[in-house]
C-alpha positions as a Markdown table, in Angstrom:
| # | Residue | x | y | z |
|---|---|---|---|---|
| 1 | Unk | 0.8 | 21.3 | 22.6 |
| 2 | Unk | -1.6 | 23.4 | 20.1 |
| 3 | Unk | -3.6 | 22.2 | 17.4 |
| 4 | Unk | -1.2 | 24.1 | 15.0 |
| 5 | Unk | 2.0 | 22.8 | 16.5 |
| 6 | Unk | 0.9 | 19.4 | 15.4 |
| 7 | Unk | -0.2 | 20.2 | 11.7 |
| 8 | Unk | 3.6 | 22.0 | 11.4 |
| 9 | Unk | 5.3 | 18.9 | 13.0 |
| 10 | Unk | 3.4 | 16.5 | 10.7 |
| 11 | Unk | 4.5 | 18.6 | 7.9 |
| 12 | Unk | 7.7 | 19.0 | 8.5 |
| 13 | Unk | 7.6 | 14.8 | 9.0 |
| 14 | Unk | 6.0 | 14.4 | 5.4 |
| 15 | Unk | 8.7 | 16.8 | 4.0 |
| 16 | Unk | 11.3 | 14.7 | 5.5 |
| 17 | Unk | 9.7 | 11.4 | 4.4 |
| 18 | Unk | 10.9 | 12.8 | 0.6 |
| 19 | Unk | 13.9 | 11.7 | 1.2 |
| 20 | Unk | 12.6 | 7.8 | 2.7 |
| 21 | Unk | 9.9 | 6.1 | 1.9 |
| 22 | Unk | 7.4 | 7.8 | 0.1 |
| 23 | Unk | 4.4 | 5.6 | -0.8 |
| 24 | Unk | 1.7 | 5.0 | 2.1 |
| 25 | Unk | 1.5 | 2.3 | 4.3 |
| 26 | Unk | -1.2 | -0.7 | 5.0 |
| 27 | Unk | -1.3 | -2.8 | 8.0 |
| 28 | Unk | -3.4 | -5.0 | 5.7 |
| 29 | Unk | -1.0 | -5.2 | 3.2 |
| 30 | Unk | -1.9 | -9.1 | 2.4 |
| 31 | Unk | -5.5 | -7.9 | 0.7 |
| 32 | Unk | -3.3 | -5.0 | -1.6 |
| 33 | Unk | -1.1 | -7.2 | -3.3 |
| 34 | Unk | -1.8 | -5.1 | -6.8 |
| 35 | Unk | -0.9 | -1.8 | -5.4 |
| 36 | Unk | 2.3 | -3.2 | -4.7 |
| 37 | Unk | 2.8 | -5.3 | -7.6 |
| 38 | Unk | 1.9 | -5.3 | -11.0 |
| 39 | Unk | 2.4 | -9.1 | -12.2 |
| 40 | Unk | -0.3 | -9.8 | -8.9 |
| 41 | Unk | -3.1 | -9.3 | -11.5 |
| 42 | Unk | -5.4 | -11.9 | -12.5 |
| 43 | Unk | -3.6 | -13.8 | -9.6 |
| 44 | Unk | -7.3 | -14.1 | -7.7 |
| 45 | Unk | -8.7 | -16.3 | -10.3 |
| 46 | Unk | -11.6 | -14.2 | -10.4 |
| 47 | Unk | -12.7 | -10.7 | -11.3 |
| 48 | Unk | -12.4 | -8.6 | -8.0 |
| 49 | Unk | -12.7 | -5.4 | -6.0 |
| 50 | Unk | -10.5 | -4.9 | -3.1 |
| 51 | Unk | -11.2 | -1.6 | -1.1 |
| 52 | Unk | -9.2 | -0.1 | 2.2 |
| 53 | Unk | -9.1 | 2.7 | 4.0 |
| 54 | Unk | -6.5 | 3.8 | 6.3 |
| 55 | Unk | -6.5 | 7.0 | 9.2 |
| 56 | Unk | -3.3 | 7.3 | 10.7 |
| 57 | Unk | -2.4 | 8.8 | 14.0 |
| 58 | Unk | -5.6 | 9.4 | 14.7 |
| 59 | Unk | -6.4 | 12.2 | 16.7 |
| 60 | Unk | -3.7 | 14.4 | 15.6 |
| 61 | Unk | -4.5 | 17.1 | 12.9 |
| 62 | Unk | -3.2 | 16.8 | 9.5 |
| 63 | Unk | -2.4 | 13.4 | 9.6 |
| 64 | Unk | -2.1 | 11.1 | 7.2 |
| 65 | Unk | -4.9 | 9.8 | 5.4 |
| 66 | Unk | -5.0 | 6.9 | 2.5 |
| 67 | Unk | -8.0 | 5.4 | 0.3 |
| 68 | Unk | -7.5 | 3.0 | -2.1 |
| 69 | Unk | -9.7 | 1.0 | -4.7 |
| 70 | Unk | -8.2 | -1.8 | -7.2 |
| 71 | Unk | -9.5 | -4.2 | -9.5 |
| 72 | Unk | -8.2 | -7.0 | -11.3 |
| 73 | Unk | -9.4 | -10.2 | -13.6 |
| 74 | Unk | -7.8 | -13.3 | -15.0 |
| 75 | Unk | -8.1 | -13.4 | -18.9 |
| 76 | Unk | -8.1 | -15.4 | -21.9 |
| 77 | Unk | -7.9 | -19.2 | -19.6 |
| 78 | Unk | -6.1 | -17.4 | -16.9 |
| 79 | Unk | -3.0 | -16.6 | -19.3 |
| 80 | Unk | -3.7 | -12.8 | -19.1 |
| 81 | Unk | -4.1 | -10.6 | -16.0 |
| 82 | Unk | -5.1 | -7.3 | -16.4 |
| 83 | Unk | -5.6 | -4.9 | -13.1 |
| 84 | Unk | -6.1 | -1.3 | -11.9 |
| 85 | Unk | -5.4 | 0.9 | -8.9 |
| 86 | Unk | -7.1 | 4.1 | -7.8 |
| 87 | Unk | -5.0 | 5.6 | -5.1 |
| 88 | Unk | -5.6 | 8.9 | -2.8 |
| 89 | Unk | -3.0 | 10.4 | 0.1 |
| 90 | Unk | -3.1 | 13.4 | 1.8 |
| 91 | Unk | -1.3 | 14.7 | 4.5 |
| 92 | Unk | -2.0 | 18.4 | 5.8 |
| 93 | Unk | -2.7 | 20.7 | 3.4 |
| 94 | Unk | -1.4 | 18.1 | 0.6 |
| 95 | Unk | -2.4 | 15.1 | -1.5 |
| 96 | Unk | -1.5 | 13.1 | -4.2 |
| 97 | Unk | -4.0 | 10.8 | -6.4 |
| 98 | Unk | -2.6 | 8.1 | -8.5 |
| 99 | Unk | -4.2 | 5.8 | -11.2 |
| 100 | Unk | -2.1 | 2.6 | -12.3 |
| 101 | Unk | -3.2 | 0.1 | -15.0 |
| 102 | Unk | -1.5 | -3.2 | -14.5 |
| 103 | Unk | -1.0 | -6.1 | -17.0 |
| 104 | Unk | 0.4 | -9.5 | -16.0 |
| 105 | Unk | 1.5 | -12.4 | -18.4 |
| 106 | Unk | 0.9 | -15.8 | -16.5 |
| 107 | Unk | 2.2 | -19.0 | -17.2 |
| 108 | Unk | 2.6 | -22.6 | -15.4 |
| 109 | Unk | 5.6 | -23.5 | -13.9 |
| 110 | Unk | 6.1 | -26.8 | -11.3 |
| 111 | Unk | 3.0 | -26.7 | -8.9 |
| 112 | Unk | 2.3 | -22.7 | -9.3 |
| 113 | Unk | 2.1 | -19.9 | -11.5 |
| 114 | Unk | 4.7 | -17.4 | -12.5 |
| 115 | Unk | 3.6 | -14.0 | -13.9 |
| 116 | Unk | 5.6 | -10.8 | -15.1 |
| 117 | Unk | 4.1 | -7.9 | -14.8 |
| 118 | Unk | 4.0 | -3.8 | -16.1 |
| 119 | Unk | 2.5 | -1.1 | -14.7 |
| 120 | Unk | 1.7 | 2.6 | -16.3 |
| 121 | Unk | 0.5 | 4.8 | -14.1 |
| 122 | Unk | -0.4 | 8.9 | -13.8 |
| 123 | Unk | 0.1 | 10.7 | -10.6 |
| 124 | Unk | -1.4 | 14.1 | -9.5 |
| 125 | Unk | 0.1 | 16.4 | -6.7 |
| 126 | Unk | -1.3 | 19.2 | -5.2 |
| 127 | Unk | -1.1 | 21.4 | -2.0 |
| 128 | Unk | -3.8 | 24.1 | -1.2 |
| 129 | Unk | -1.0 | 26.6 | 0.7 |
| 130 | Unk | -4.3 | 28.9 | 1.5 |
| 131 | Unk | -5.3 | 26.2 | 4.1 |
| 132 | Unk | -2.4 | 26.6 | 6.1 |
| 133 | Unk | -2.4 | 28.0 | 9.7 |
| 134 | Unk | -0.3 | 30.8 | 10.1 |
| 135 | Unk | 0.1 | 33.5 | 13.0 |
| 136 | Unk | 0.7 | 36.1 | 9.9 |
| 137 | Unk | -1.2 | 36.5 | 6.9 |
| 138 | Unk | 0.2 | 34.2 | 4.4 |
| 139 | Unk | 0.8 | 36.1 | 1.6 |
| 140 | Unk | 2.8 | 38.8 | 3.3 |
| 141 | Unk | 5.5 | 36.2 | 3.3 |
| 142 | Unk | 7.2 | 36.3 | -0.4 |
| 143 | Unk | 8.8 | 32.7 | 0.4 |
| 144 | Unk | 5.3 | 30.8 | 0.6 |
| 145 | Unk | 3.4 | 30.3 | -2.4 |
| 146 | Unk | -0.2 | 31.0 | -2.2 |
| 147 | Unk | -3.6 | 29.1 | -3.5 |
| 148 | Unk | -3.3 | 25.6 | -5.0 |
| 149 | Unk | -0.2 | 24.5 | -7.1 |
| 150 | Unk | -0.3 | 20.8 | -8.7 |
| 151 | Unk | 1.8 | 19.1 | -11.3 |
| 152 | Unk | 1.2 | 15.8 | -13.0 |
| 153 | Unk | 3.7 | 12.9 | -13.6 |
| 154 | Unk | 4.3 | 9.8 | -15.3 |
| 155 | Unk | 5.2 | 6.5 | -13.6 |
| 156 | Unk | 6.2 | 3.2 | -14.6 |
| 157 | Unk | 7.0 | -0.1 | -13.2 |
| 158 | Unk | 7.3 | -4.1 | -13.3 |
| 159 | Unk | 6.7 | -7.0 | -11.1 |
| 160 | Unk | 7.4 | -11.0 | -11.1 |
| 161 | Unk | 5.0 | -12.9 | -8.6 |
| 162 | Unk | 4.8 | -16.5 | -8.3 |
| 163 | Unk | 2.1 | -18.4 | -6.2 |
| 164 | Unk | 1.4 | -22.0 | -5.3 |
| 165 | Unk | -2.0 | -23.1 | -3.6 |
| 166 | Unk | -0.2 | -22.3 | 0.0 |
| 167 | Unk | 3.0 | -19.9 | -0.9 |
| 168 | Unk | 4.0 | -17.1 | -2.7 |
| 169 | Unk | 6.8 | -14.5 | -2.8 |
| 170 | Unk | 6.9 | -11.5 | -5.1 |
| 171 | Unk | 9.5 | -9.0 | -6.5 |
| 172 | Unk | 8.7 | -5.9 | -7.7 |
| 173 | Unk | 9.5 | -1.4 | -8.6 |
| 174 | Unk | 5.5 | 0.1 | -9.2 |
| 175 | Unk | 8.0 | 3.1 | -10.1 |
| 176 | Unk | 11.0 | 3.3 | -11.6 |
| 177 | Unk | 11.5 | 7.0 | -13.0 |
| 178 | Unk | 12.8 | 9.5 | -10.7 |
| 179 | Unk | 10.2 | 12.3 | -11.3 |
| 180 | Unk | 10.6 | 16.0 | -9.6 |
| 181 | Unk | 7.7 | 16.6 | -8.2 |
| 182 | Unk | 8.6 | 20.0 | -7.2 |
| 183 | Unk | 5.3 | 22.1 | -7.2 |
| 184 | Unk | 7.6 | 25.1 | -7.6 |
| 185 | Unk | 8.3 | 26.6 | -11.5 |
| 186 | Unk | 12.0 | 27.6 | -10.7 |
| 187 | Unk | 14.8 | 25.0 | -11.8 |
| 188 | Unk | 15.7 | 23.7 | -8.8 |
| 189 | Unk | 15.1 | 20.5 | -7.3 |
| 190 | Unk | 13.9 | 19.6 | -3.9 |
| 191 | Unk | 11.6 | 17.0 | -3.9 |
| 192 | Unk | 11.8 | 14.0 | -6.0 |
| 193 | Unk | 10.9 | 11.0 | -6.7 |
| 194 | Unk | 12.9 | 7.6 | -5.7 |
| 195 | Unk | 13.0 | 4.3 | -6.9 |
| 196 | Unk | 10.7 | 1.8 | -4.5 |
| 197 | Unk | 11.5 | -2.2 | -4.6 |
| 198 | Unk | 9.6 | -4.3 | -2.9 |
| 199 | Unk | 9.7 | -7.7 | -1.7 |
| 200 | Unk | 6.7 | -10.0 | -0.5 |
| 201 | Unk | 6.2 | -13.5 | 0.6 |
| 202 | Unk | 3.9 | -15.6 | 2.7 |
| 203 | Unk | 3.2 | -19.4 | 3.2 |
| 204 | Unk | 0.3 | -21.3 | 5.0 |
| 205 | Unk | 1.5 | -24.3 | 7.2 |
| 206 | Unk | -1.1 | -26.5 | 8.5 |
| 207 | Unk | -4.8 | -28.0 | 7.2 |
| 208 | Unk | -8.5 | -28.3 | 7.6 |
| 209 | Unk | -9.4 | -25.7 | 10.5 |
| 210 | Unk | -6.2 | -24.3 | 11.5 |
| 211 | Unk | -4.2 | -23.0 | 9.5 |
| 212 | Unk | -0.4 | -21.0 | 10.6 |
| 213 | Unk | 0.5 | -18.3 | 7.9 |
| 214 | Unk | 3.4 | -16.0 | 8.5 |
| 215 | Unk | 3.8 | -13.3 | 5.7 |
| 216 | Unk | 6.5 | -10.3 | 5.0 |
| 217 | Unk | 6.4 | -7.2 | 3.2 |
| 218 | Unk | 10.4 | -5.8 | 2.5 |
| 219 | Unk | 10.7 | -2.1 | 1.6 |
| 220 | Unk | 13.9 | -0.9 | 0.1 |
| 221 | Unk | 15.0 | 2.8 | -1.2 |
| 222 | Unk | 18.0 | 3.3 | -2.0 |
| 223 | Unk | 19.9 | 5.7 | 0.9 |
| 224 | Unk | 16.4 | 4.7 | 3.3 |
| 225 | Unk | 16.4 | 2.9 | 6.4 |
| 226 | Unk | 15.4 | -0.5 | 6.3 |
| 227 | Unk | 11.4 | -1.0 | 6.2 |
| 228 | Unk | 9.5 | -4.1 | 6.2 |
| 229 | Unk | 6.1 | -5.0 | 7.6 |
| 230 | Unk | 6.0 | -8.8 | 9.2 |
| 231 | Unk | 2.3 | -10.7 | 9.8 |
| 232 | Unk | 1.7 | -13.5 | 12.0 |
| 233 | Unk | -1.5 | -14.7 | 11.5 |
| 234 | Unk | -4.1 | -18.0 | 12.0 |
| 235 | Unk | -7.1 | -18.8 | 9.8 |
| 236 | Unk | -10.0 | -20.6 | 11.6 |
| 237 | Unk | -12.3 | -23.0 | 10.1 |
| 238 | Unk | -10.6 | -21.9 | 6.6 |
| 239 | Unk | -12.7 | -18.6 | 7.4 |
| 240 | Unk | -11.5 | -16.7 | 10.1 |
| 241 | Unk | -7.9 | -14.8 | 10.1 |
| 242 | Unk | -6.7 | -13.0 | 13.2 |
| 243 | Unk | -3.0 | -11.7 | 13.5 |
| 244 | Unk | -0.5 | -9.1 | 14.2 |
| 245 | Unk | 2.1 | -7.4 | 12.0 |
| 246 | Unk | 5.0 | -5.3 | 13.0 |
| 247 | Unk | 6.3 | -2.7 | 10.8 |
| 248 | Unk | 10.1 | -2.4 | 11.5 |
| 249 | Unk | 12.6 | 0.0 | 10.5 |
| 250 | Unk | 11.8 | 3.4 | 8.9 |
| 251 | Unk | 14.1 | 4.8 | 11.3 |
| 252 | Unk | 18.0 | 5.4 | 11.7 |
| 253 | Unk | 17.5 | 5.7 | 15.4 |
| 254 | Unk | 15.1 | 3.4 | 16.9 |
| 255 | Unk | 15.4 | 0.6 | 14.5 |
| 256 | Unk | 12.7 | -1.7 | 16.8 |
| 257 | Unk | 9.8 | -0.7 | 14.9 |
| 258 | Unk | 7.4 | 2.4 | 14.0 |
| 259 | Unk | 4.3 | 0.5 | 15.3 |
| 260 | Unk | 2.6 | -2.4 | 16.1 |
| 261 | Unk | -1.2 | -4.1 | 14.7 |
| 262 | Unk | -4.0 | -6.7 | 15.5 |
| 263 | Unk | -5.8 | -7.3 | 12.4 |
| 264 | Unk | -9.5 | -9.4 | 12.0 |
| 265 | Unk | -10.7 | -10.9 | 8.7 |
| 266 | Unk | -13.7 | -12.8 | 7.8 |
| 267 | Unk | -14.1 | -14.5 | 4.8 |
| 268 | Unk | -18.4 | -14.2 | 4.9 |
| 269 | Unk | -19.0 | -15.9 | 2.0 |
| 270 | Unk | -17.2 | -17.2 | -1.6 |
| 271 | Unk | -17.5 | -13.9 | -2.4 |
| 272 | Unk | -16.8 | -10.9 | 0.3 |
| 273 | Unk | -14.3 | -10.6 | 2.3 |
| 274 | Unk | -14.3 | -7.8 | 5.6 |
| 275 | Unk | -11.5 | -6.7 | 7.5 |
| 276 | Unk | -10.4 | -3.9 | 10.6 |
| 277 | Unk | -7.1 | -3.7 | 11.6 |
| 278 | Unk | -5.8 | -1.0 | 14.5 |
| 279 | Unk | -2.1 | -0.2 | 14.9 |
| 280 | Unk | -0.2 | 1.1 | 18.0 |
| 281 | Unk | 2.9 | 3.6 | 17.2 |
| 282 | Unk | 5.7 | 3.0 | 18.7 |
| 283 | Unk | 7.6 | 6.3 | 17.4 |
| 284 | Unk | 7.9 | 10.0 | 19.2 |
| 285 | Unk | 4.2 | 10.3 | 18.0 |
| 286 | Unk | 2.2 | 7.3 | 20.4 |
| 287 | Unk | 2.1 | 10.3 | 23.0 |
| 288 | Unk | 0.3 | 13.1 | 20.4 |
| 289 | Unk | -2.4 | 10.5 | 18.8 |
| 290 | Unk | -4.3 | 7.4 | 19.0 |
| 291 | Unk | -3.0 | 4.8 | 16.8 |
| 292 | Unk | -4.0 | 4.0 | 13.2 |
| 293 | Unk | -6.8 | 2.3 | 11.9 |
| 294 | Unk | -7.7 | 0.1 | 8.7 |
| 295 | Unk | -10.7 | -1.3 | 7.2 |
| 296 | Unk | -10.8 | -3.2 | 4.4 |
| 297 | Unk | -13.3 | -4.4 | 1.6 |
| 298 | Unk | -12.7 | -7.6 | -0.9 |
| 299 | Unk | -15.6 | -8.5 | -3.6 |
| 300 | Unk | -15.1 | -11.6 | -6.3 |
| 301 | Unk | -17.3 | -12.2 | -9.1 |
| 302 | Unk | -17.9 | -15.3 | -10.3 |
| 303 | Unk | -16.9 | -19.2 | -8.8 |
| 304 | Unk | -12.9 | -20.3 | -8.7 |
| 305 | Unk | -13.9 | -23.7 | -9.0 |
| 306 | Unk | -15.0 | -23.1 | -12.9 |
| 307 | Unk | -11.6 | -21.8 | -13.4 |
| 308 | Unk | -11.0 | -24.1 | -17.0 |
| 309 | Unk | -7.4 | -24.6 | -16.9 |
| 310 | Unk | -7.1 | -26.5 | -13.1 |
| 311 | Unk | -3.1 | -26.0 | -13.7 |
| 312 | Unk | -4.2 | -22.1 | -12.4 |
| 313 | Unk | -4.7 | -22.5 | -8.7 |
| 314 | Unk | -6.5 | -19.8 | -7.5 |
| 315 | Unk | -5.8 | -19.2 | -3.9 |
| 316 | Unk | -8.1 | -17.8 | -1.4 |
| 317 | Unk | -5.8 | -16.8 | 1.3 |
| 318 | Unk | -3.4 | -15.1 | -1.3 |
């Protein structure tokens, strides 16, 4: 199978994944709360910086790629969360950059927090047709555009999340408008937009130096398969987390899952957090590529423990 068989078959996958789910996926979804959810802000109980990196199907050409960088901080005695997410996909010859600014309103409620949440974000598109492969010179084909074409759009969304010192579960749309996103100037429509809900919750059973925490990420579009993305994971010596997560659905046909991942976290210090995680794929792809691999990056400023207002727990593992 050629090199350029696999860049068209990848494409022709991204094209179809207009229609299903559209944002990018993280094994280590548990450390990118705020990409998901706009009412997670703040929820850290101290300023942070959470970084990851994703290569999927690695090995095959034009394959997916993601980056993202977010930062958030509690405000005003932990009332106020404010947060922001830099986001970059590609996939072939195309990519798409997003910048979100998140702001959550948090307020006591029985042993947790609840906050609501809204999120404003820009989104660029782009796709550089000159880099395409082709056995014929590109622009000899009327039907192809040629050079770079890129459109902006507009995005908005909301979020509730509520979190206890060992449980939480969030609701939430990061985008509500159905943009076209068409890179085309005609008035037709092709490619567009959906609506994205999500659903995420996870609770830690045990104490001291073993701790059990099983967490779930549901993915709903409307006219979609079902998608969600289940963790399994124990945290040693409140320092330590090793796990697996599935990610189910995605698929009308084999329903079983799209692939399977072991994921390592150490919490080194108060402060930074590492983490790798390395997914097998279970779809028609595990024979073309090598699996998927994430590495992540968490920093917190400042100590949790001079958090002012002790009705704000501020947990770690969340």
């Amino acid at each position: 199978m050629t090199k350029n068989f696999l860049l068209l078959l990848v494409f022709c996958l991204t094209l179809g994944g207009l229609f299903a789910q559209q944002d990018e996926q993280y094994t280590q979804f548990m450390f990118n709360k705020l990409r998901y959810n706009a009412a997670y802000a703040g929820s850290n109980g101290a300023p942070t910086v959470t970084a990851i990196h994703r290569s999927q199907w690695v090995g095959l050409e034009g394959a997916p790629g993601s980056q993202v960088v977010t930062f958030d901080l509690p405000l005003l005695n932990n009332r106020i969360g404010i947060g922001g997410n830099l986001v970059r996909n590609s996939v072939a010859v195309s990519q798409n950059i997003t910048l979100d600014g998140s702001y959550a309103y948090r307020v006591p409620l029985g042993p947790g927090v609840m906050s609501l949440g809204l999120q404003a974000s820009l989104r660029y598109f782009s796709t550089n047709f000159s880099d395409l492969t082709a056995t014929q010179p590109i622009g000899s084909d009327n039907a192809i555009p040629v050079g770079l074409q890129s459109k902006f759009v507009p995005i908005f969304g909301l979020g509730f999340y509520y979190h206890t010192e060992d449980f939480y579960l969030g609701f939430s749309s990061p985008r509500l408008l159905a943009n076209n996103i068409d890179l085309a100037d005609d008035d037709g429509v092709i490619g567009q937009e959906v609506q994205h809900y999500y659903m995420m919750s996870g609770v830690i059973i045990g104490e001291e130096n073993f701790k059990f925490l099983p967490q779930i990420l549901v993915k709903y579009l409307p006219s979609a398969p079902f998608d969600a993305d289940i963790n399994l994971s124990f945290i040693l010596m409140d320092r330590i987390t090793v796990g697996g997560t599935l990610s189910i659905g995605g698929s009308k046909e084999k329903e079983y899952g799209e692939s399977v991942g072991a994921l390592f976290s150490a919490q080194v210090n108060d402060y930074l957090l590492v983490g790798v995680s390395y997914d097998l794929t279970l779809s028609d792809l595990k024979g073309v590529q090598d699996g998927s691999i994430e590495l992540a990056l968490r920093v917190s400023f400042g100590d949790r423990e001079d958090t002012p207002d002790k009705e704000y727990v501020n947990p770690r593992h969340f």
